[in-house]
N, C-alpha and C positions, 0 to 999 in steps of 0.2 A: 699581271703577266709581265715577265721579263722583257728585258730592250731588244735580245734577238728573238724571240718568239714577235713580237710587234713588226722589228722590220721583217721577217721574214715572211709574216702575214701580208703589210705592204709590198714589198717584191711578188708574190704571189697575184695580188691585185693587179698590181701593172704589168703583169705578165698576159692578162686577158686581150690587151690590144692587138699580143702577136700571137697567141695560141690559146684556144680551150683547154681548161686538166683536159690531161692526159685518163681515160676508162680506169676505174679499179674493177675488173671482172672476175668476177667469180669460176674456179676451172674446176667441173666436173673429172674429168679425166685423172688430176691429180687428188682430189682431193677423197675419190672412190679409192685411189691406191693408199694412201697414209689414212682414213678415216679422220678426216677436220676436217673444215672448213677453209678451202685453199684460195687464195683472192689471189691476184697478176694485176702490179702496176704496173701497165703498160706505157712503160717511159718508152718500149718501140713505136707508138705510132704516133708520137712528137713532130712537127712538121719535119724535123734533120734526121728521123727515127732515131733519136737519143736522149738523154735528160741532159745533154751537156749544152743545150740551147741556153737553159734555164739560167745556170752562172755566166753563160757568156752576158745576157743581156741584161744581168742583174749590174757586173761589173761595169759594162758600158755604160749603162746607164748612171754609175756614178761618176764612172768619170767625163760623161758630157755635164753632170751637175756641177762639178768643181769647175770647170771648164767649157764654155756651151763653146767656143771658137775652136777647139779641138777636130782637127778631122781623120787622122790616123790611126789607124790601131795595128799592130801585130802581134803574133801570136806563134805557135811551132806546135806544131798536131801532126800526128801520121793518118788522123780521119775523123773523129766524131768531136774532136773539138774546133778542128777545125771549121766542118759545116756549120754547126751552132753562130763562130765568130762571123762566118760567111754573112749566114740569115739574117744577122743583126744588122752589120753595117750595112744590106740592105736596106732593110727597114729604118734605120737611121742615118739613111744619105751619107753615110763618111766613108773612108777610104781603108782597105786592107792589105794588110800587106802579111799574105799564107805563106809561113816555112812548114815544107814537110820533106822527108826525108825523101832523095833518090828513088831508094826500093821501095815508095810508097803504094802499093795496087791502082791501077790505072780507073777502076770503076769509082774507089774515093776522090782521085786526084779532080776528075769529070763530075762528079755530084757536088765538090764543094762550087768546081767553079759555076756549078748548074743553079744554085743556091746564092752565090754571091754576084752575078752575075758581072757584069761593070766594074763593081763599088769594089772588086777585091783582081789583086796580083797573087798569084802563086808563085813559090819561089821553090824548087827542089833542091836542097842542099842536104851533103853529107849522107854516106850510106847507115850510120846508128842517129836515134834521134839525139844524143847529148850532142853529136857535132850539129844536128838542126838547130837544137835550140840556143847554144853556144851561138850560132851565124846569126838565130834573131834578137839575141838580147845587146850586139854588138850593132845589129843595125839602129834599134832602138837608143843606144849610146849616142849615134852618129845625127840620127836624125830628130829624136827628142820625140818620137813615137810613145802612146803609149803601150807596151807592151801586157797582154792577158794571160793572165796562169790558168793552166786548165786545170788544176787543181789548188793550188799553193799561193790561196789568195783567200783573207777575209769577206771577201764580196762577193765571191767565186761560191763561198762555203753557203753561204747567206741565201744564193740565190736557189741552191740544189736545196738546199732545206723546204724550199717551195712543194718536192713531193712527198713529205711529210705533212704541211700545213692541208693540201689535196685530200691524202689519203685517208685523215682522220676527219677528216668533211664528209669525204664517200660515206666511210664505213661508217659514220655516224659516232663511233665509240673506239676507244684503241684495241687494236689488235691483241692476243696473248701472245703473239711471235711478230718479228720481223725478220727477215731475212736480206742482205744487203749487199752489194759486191762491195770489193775494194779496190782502186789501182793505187792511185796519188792518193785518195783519200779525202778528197773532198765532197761527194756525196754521205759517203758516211758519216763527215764529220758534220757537215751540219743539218742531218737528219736528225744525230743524235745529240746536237746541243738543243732543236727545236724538241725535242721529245723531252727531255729534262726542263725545259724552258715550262713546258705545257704539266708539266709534272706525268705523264703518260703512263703507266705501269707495265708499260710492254715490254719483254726480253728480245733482244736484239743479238741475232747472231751475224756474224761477220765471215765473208768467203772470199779467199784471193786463191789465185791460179797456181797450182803446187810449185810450179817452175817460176814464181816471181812474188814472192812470200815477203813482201816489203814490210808489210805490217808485222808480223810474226816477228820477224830477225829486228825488229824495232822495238816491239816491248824488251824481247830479251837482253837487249843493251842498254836498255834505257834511254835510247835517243835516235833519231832516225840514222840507218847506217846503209851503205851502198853494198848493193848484193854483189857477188864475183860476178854472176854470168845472171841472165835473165834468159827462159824458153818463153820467147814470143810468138808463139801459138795463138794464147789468148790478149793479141796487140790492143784490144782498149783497156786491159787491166793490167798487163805486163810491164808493170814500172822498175825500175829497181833500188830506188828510194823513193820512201813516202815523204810527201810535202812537211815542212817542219811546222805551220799552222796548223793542218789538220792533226799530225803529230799531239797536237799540244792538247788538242781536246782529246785524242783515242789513246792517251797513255795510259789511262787508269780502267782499260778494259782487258776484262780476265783472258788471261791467253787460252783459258777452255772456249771462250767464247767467239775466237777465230779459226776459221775450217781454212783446209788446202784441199783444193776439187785438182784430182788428177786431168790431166788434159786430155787424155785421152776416154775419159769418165765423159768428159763434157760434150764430147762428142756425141757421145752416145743419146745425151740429153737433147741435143740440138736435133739429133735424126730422128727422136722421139717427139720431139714437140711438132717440127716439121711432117711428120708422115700421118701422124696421128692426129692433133690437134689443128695444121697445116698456119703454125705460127712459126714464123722467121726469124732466128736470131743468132746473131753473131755468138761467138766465144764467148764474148763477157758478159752478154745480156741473156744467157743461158747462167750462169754463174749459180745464184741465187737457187733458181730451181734443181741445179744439180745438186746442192749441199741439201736440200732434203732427202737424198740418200741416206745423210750421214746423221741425220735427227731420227729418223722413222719412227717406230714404235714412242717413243718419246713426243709425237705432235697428235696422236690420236688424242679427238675430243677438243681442240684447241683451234680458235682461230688464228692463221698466219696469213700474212702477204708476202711476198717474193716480191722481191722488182727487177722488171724484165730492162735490164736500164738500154739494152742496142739491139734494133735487127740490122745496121747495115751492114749484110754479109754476103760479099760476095759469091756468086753462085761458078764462077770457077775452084771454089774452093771444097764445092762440093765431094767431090771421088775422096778428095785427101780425107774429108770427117768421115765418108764411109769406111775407110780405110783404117781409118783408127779407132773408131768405133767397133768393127770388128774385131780388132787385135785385141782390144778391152774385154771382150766380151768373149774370147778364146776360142772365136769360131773360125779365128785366119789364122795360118801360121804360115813361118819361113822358116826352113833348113836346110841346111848343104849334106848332101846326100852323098855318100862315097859309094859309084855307082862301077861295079865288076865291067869291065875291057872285054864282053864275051857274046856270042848270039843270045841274044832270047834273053838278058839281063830287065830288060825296057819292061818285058813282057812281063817278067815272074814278080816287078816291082806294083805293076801296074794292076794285076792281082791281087795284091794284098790292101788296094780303097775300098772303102764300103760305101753303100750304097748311095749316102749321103756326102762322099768327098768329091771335091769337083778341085781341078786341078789349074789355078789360078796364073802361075807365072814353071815355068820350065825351061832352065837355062844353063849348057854349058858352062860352068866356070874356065877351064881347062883340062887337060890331060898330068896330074900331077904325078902319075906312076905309070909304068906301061901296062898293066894290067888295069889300074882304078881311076875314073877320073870325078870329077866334083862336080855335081852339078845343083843348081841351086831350085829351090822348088818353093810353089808357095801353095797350098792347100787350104780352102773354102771347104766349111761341114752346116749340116745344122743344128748340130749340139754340138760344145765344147769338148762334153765328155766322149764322143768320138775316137779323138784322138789318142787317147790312152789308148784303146784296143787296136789303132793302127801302128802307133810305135811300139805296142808290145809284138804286135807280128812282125815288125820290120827287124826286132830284135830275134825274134824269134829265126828268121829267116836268112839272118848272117848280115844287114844293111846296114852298116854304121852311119851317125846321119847326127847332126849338131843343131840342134833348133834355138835360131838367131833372133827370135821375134821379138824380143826384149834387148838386144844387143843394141846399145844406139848407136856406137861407132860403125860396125857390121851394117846393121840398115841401112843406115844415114850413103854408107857408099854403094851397098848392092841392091839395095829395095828402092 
């Protein structure tokens, strides 16, 4: 066996003192819908509900071995790495020191310190995370801190390989699928140097969030490259370059074999796991099982695992996944209605819903003609295809009307 299959076996071991593996279960629900056999590593119910415990205290703990007089650590998280650094320097009596961005969610900012108790500072710096992590690698200059990559770090990789080392113990034998998210890339990466290590034969597919496709726009260049704009929707995967170590091991993987899950797809996923199965999970730790969409027919007969790598998700966040899960799913719409200056207009429009539309949002724009004015509407059905027979009568009817539900600019300011 290989030198990183062994330590990562090690790391795994000494990971027992702070946490049990994490469940590999078995999911009926999905696995009735694709016909295989569907398994869930359940990196959500980790004690930080993440797998990013895993490299934090893999790293730590190398660097209290180079150094046992060391007592500082910092780091720059917007949330699940940060917990993970929290847990640790608990558990190992030293001092933290949390960057996380301004606009970080107030329920992360409280669960890290809930976690870290004492042993860790929080620091909110900078509205995007590069100004975060810019503040903490300058602190780290200043104070000879050691600083922890949540992804973009050989120990980091080492240590997240641990839920591969797990899940071929569960399952007793390798999977025929894997499924695995991406942000920075360090989970992937060193799942997939342990599976190579262990010589494994399993196909591993790869899922980053359509709006922060780190990994994609990096094969195609051949080198990790900075994306223009990242949609951080799905904020534990939304990077907008991938780490250059992890890089170094995921170069030579086929770009067929990296999926983009629409974010608003993921939603869908998250409200289904949730309602249905009554499992919690953020954006990115829905990842994995939303890109069995995009395999279907193609997993029948096959063993796969998913791995569910985060539930910490916030539950005010909840209306917005319904919200876009709908729009996904083409059961909401928004259009601006050019609506006749006349009696009985309200009426004769109001007419033409079927039985099944329910009328969601109803709003003056303005008065843009003296005769017509705009008003903006949003319409709830329970079939998609609804719609077609409501704006053919609306066409039918004389109602001119622009349906914006796909507009991001339009939404972004009227929705």
């Amino acid at each position: 066996m290989s030198d990183f299959a062994d330590k990562a076996r090690a790391a795994t071991a000494a990971m027992r003192e702070l946490f049990p593996a994490t469940p590999l279960l078995r999911n009926a629900f999905l696995s009735d819908r694709y016909g295989a056999d569907i398994w869930l590593k359940r990196e959500d119910l980790s004690p930080v509900r993440s797998y990013k415990i895993r490299g934090a205290f893999n790293a730590m703990t190398k660097r209290l071995a180079e150094d046992p007089e060391r007592t500082l650590f910092v780091c720059a998280s917007a949330g699940n790495h940060a917990q993970g650094v929290a847990f640790v320097c608990r558990h190992f009596g030293v001092r933290g020191e949390i960057f996380m961005p301004v606009t970080t969610p107030r329920q992360k900012i409280d669960k890290t310190r809930a976690f870290g108790g004492d042993a860790v500072e929080i620091k909110l710096v900078g509205d995007y995370f590069d100004e975060t992590l810019a503040a903490a690698q300058e602190f780290c200059a200043q104070t000879g801190a050691a600083f922890l990559s949540p992804f973009d770090d050989p120990d980091v990789m080492e240590g997240q390989a641990s839920v591969a080392v797990e899940l071929l113990e569960q399952l007793g034998d390798a999977p025929d699928r894997l499924i695995l998210p991406v942000g920075g890339g360090g989970l992937s990466s060193g799942v997939l140097s342990y599976l190579k290590a262990v010589r494994a034969g399993t196909r591993v597919k790869l899922v980053e969030p359509l709006g922060g496709a780190s990994l994609a726009a990096a094969l195609k260049a051949g080198e990790p490259v900075t994306l223009p704009s990242v949609n951080t929707f799905v904020d534990g995967a939304a990077v907008a370059r991938i780490g250059a170590a992890p890089f170094a091991v995921l170069s030579t993987t086929d770009p067929g074999d990296v999926l983009a899950a629409p974010e608003n797809r993921i939603c869908v996923t998250i409200s289904e796991m949730l309602n249905v199965e009554g499992i919690v999970l953020e954006p990115a730790g829905a990842l994995a099982i939303d890109a069995l969409k995009d395999l279907g027919a193609a997993l029948r007969g096959q063993t796969v695992v998913c791995v569910t790598s985060g539930g910490n998700f916030d539950f005010e966040r909840l209306p917005e996944v319904k919200e876009r899960a709908m729009r996904f799913q083409g059961v909401k719409k928004y259009f601006i209605l050019r609506m006749p200056q006349r009696p009985g207009a309200l009426k004769d429009f109001l007419g033409l819903l079927g039985p099944g539309d329910d009328i969601a949002r109803f709003e003056y724009l303005k008065k843009s003609a003296r005769n017509f004015g705009s008003v903006l509407i949003g319409i709830e059905t329970r079939d998609a295809a609804d719609f077609d027979g409501l704006f053919a009568r609306m066409e039918d009817r004389g109602f001119a009307y622009r349906d914006i539900t796909d507009d991001e600019v339009l939404a972004e300011f009227l929705i």
